[in-house]
N, C-alpha and C positions, 0 to 999 in steps of 0.2 A: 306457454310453451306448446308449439303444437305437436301435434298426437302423434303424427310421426315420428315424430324427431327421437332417436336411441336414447335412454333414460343414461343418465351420465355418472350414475351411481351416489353416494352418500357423500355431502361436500361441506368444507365448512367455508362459511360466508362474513366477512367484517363488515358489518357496516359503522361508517365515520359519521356522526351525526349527535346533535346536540339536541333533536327534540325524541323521545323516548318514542312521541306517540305516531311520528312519521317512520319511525322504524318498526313500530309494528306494524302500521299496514303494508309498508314493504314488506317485512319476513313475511306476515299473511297469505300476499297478492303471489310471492311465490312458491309458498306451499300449495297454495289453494292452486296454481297451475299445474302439481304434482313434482314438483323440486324435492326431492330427500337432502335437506339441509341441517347443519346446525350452525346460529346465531350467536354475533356476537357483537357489542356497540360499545364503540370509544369515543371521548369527543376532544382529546386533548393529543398535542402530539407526544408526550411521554407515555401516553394509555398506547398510543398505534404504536409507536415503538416496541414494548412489552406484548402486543397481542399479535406481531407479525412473528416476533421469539418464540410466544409460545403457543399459541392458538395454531399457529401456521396455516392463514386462509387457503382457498382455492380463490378467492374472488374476493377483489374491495368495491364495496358500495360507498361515496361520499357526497354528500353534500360541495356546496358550494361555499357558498359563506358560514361558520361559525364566529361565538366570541374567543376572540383571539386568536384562533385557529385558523386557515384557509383550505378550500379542497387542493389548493394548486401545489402548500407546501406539504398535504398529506400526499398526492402525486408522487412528487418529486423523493420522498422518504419511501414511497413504494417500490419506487423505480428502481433505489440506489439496494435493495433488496435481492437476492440470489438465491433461488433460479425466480426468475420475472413472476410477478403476479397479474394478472388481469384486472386493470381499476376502470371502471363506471362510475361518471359525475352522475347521482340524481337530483335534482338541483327545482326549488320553484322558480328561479330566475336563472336564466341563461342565453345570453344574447348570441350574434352570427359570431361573431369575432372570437367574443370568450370560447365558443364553443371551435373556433377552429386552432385558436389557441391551444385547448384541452390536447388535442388531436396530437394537433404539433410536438408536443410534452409528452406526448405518449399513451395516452387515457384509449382504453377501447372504445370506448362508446359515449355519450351522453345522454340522460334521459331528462323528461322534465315530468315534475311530480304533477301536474296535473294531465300527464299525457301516456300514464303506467302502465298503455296496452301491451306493448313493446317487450316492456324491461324482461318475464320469463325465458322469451327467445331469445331476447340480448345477452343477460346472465348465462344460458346454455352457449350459445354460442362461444361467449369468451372465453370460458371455460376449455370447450373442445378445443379451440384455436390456441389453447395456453398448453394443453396437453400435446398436441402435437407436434409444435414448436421443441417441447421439452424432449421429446421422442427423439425428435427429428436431431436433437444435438445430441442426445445421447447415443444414435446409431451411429453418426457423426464421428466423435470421439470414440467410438469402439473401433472404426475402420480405423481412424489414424492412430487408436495404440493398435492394431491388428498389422498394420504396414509397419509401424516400428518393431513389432517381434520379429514379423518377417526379417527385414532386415539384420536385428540383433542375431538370428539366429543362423542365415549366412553367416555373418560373422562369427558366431560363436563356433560353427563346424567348421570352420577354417583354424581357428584357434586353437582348437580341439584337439584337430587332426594333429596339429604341430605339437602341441603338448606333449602327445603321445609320443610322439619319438624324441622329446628330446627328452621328458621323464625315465625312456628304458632303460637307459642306462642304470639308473637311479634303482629299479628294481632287480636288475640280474647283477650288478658290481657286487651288493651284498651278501649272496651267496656264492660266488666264486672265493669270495675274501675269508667266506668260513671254511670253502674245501680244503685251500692250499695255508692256511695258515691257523696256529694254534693257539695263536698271543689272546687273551681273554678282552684285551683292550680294543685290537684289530676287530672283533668279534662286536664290540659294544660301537664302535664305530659304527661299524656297516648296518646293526640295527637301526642308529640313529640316521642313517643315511635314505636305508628303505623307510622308514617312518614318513619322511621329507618326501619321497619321492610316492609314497600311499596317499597321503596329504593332499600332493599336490593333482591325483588323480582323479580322486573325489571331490575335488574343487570344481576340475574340465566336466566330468561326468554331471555332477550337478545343475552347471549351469546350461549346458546343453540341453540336459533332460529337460528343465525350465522351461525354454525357450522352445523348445522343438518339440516336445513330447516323446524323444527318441528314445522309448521303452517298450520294450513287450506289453502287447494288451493285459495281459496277466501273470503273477510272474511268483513268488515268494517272496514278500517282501521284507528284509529287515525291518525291524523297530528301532532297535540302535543306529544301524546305517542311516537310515531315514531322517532320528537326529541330530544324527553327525553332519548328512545333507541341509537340511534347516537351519543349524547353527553357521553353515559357512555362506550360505545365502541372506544372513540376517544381518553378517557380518559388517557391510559397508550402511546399514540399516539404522544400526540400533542410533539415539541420539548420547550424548555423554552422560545421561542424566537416568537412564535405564539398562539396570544389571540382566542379564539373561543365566538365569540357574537351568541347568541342563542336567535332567534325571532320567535316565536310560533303566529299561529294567533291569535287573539285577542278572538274571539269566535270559540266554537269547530266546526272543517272539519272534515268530515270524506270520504274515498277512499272505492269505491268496487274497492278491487286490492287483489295480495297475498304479505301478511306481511312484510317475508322475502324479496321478488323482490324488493321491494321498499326499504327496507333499504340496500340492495346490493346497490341500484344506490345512495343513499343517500353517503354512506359510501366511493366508489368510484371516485364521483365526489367531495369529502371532501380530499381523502389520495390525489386526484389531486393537485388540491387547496395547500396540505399543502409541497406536493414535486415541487410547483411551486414557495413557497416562501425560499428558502436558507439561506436569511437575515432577517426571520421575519415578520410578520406582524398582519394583524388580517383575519381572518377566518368567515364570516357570510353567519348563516343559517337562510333562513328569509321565511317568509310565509305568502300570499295575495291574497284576493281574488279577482278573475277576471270573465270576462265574462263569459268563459268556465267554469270556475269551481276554481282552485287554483292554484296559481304559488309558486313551492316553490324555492329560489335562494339562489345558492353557490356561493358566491363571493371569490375573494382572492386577496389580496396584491402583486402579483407574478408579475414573469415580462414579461407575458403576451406574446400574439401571433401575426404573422402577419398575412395578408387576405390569402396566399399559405397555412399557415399552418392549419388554420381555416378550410379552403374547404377540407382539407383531416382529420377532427379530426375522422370522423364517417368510416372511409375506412377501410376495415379489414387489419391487419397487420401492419399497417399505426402506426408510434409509435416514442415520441421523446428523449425517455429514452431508455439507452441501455440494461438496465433490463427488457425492457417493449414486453409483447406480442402485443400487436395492438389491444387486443381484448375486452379489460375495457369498454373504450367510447361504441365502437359497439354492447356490451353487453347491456350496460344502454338505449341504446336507440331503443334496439329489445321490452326491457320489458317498455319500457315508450308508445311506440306506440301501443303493443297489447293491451293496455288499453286506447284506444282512443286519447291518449297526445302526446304531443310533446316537444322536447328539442330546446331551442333555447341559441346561444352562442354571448356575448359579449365581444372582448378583444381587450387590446391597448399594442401595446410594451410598457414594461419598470413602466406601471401601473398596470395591472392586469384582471382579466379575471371572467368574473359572465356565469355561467350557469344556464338556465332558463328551470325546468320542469312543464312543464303547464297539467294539469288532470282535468278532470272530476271530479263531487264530489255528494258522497250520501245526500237523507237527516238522514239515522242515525235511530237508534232506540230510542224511548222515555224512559229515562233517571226513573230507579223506585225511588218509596216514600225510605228515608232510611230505614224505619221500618214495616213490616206490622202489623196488628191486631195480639195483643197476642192469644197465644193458651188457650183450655179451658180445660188442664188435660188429653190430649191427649198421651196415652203410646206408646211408642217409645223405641226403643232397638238398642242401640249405639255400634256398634262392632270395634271394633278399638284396633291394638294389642299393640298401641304406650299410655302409661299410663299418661305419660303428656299432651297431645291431645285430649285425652277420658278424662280427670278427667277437661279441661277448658272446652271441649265440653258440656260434661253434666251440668255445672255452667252453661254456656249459655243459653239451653236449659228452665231450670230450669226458669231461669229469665225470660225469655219469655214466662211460664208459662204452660211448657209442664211437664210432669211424664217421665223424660228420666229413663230408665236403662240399664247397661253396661253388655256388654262381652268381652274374649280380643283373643278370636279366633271364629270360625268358629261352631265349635265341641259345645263350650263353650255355642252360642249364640243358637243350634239348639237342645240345652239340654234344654236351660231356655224356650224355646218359648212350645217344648210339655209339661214342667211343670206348665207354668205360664200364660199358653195361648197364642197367638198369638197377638201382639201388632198392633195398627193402620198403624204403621209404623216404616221400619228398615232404619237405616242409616249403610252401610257396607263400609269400608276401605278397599283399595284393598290390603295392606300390611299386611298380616298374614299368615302364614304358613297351620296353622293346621286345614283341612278344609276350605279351601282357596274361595277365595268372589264370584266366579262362580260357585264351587259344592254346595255351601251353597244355594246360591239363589235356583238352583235346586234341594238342598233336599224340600226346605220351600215349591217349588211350587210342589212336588211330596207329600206331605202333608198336599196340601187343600189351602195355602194360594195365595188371590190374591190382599192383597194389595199392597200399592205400594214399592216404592225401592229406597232409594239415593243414587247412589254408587260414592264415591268419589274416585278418580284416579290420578296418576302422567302421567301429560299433552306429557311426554315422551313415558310414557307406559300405553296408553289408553287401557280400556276391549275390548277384543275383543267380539263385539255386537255377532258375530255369533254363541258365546256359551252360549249365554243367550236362558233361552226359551221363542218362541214365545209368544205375549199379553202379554209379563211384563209388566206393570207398572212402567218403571224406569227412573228416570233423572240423569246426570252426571256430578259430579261440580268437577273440576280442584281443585288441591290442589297449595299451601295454602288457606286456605279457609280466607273467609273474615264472619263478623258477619252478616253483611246487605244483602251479599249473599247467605248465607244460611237458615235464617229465613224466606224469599223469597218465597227460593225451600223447604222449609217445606211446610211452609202455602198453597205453590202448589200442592205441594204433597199431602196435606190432604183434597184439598177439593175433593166433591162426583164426583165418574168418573163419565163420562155421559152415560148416555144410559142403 
C-alpha cells in the first residue's frame, strides 16, 4: 500500500481459501504493508455463509479453485449479500477470459499469487471504493426520505390547519352545555365530547410537530403529554404481536428541552424496541423520578445484546440492521446530553433491552383557576370569517358576560368600529381574506386606537410579529381554542395597561 495513501482504519478481512499457508502470507504481505486488519479463513460455502453473518468482512479475499467449492460460487453468495462487499479473486491460475469473466460477475479485482505486489493497494482501494459507494447511497436515501418529509409535512399543515377548525367546535360546545344546562348527564356528555375533540388535537399537533418540527426551540415540556404524543404516533406502528404498556408519572414533570427532540428520541428508541422484538412482546414506556430529575425507560421484550455490541451502540455508523444508517442511537444521545442527561443501557441476550434517559427537570408554570371573574358588559368585536366559530364564540363570550359583536372580514369589522365606535376589545382570526388581520390591526391603529388585541393564529402559520405596529397591545392564542383559555386572555387583556 503506498505511503500516501490515508490509512483506512481497523478492517476485518475474509479470506476464502483452502491452503492455511497461502493465507498466511496473504494476511502477512498485508500487514507488513501496514493494513490494520483482522483475519479470517473459510473454505466451505456454509463456513462463507456463517462468516459474512458474523464476522461481517470489509473485504473477501478468494481463491479460485477449491475442493468442492469455486471462487465463482463464493462471488456470487457475496454478491447476493447487503450492503455489497468488496471480493478480490487471488488465484495461482487465472486466465484472460476467467479473469474477465470475474469482472463481469462483479469481483473488484483479481490478483495472482505469484504476482502479490499489487494486492495492498488493491485491498485499500476496494475498500475505499466500497465505502463510498455505501455513503454515497446512504446520503442518497436520506435526500429522498428528506423530500418525503418535505412533502408529508405540506401535507400535514394543510391537514392541520383543517383539523383545527373543524375540532372547535368540539372544544367550546362543552362548555356552553355546562353554562345553560344543569342535567348531570348533559354535563357527562359534553365531557366526553371535549375529550374526543382534545384527542383528536393531540393527534394534528403531533404529527405536525413530527414532520415539521413546528415547536419552540425550548419550551416546558410535558412528560405525560410527551406520552400521550408517542403513543398516538406508534399507533399505526406497533405490529399485532406487541403490547405497548404506557406509564406516565404519577405526578406532573415537566423538561426545559425542545418538544420535537425529545420525541424524536422517544420515538426512536421505541421503533428500536419494537424492530428488536420479531416474535412479539411488550413495549414499556415508563417514567420515574430520580435524583437528577426523571428517568424515562424504553424497555422491550427483544432479544437483546451482548457487552461487544452494547460498547458500540453510540458509534457513528455503527448499526445492526441492514437498513440501518448508524445514526438513530448517536442522534438521541447528542440531543439527550445537550440538555444535561444522560442515556444509559441495559441488555441480556435472548431477554431484552431497557434504555434509560435520565433529564433534568423544571418546576413548571403554576397551573390557572379554570375560570376567571365574569366580565362586566365589556364590548368586544369578534372578527372571524368561519360562521360556526364566530357564532360558538360569541355564545361564549356572552355567558361570561361580555357584549361580543361580530364581523366576518377585515373590511367588515373596520366599517363597524368608525360606525359604532371603537370597542374595549378586538378579538381577530388570522383566516380572512378581505382586509386581512395585519392591515386591519394597522388600519385601527392609524385611526386612534390603542387598545388591546387577541389575535388568534394557526400554530403552523404564526403572524408574523414584524408587521404588527410597534406598542400593540397584543396576545396570541394558538387555535383550537379552548374556553378556559380564552376567557383567561380576555380578562388579561382587559385589564388597565399600566402606566
Amino acid at each position: 500500500m503506498p505511503q500516501s495513501a490515508a490509512p483506512i482504519g481497523p478492517v476485518r478481512i475474509l479470506l476464502v481459501e483452502d491452503s492455511p499457508e497461502d493465507a498466511e502470507l496473504t494476511s502477512m504481505q498485508l500487514v507488513d504493508a501496514g493494513l490494520e486488519a483482522e483475519f479470517e479463513r473459510v473454505d466451505t460455502e456454509a463456513e462463507l455463509a456463517r462468516a459474512l453473518a458474523t464476522f461481517r468482512p470489509d473485504l473477501v479475499l478468494s481463491d479460485l479453485s477449491m475442493p468442492g467449492f469455486s471462487g465463482h460460487q463464493a462471488l456470487q453468495l457475496v454478491r447476493s449479500h447487503q450492503p455489497p462487499i468488496p471480493f478480490i479473486f487471488v488465484s495461482g491460475t487465472m486466465g484472460e477470459e476467467t479473469a474477465v469473466q470475474a469482472l463481469r460477475e462483479g469481483a473488484a479485482d483479481y490478483i495472482l499469487k505469484d504476482k502479490t505486489a499489487r494486492l495492498p493497494s488493491a485491498a485499500a482501494r476496494a475498500i475505499r471504493e466500497a465505502r463510498s459507494e455505501h455513503e454515497r447511497a446512504r446520503v442518497e436515501k436520506e435526500l429522498l426520505r428528506s423530500q418525503r418529509l418535505d412533502s408529508m409535512a405540506m401535507l400535514a399543515a394543510g391537514l392541520s390547519h383543517d383539523l383545527r377548525n373543524i375540532l372547535q367546535p368540539l372544544l367550546i360546545v362543552p362548555d356552553l352545555l355546562a353554562i345553560h344546562s344543569d342535567n348531570p348527564k348533559i354535563h357527562k356528555l359534553g365531557q366526553v365530547i371535549a375529550e374526543s375533540g382534545r384527542r383528536g388535537h393531540e393527534m394534528a399537533e403531533s404529527m405536525l410537530s413530527f414532520v415539521r418540527g413546528a415547536r419552540k426551540a425550548r419550551e416546558d415540556v410535558s412528560v405525560g403529554e410527551l406520552f400521550q404524543a408517542v403513543q398516538v404516533l406508534l399507533q399505526g406502528t406497533l405490529p399485532d404481536n406487541v403490547r405497548l404498556d404506557l406509564q406516565p408519572p404519577a405526578t406532573p414533570v415537566q423538561i426545559d428541552a425542545n418538544y420535537v427532540e425529545l420525541q424524536q428520541v422517544l420515538i426512536n428508541l421505541c421503533l428500536n424496541a419494537i424492530q428488536a422484538m420479531p416474535t412479539g412482546g411488550t413495549l414499556t414506556l415508563s417514567a420515574r423520578p430520580v435524583e437528577e430529575g426523571v428517568c424515562i425507560r424504553v424497555a422491550d421484550q427483544g432479544v437483546g445484546m451482548d457487552a461487544k455490541t452494547r460498547s458500540q451502540l453510540f458509534t457513528p455508523f455503527f448499526t445492526t440492521k441492514s437498513e440501518g444508517t448508524g445514526l438513530g442511537l448517536m442522534s438521541c444521545l447528542r440531543i439527550v446530553e445537550q440538555y444535561q442527561g444522560r442515556i444509559e443501557v441495559d441488555s441480556t441476550p435472548g431477554v431484552g433491552t431497557t434504555f434509560a434517559v435520565v433529564l433534568p427537570v423544571t418546576g413548571g408554570a403554576a397551573p390557572q383557576s379554570s375560570v376567571p371573574a365574569p366580565g362586566q358588559g365589556q364590548r368586544i368585536l369578534l372578527v372571524d370569517g368561519d360562521s360556526t366559530r364566530q357564532s360558538l364564540l360569541r355564545n361564549a363570550l356572552e355567558s361570561q358576560g361580555y357584549a361580543p359583536a361580530t364581523a366576518p372580514d377585515g373590511a367588515y369589522a373596520l366599517r363597524a368600529a368608525v360606525v359604532d365606535g371603537m370597542p374595549e376589545l378586538f378579538i381577530i382570526d388570522s383566516d380572512f381574506v378581505l382586509l386581512p388581520a395585519t392591515a386591519l390591526v394597522q388600519a385601527l391603529v392609524q385611526r386612534g386606537y390603542l387598545g388591546p388585541v387577541l389575535l388568534l393564529q394557526d400554530p403552523a402559520r404564526p403572524f408574523d410579529r414584524s408587521e404588527l405596529p410597534a406598542g400593540l397591545r397584543a396576545q396570541f392564542l394558538d387555535k383550537p381554542l379552548e374556553m378556559g383559555r380564552l376567557f383567561h386572555a380576555v380578562a388579561e387583556a382587559l385589564q388597565p395597561a399600566e402606566g
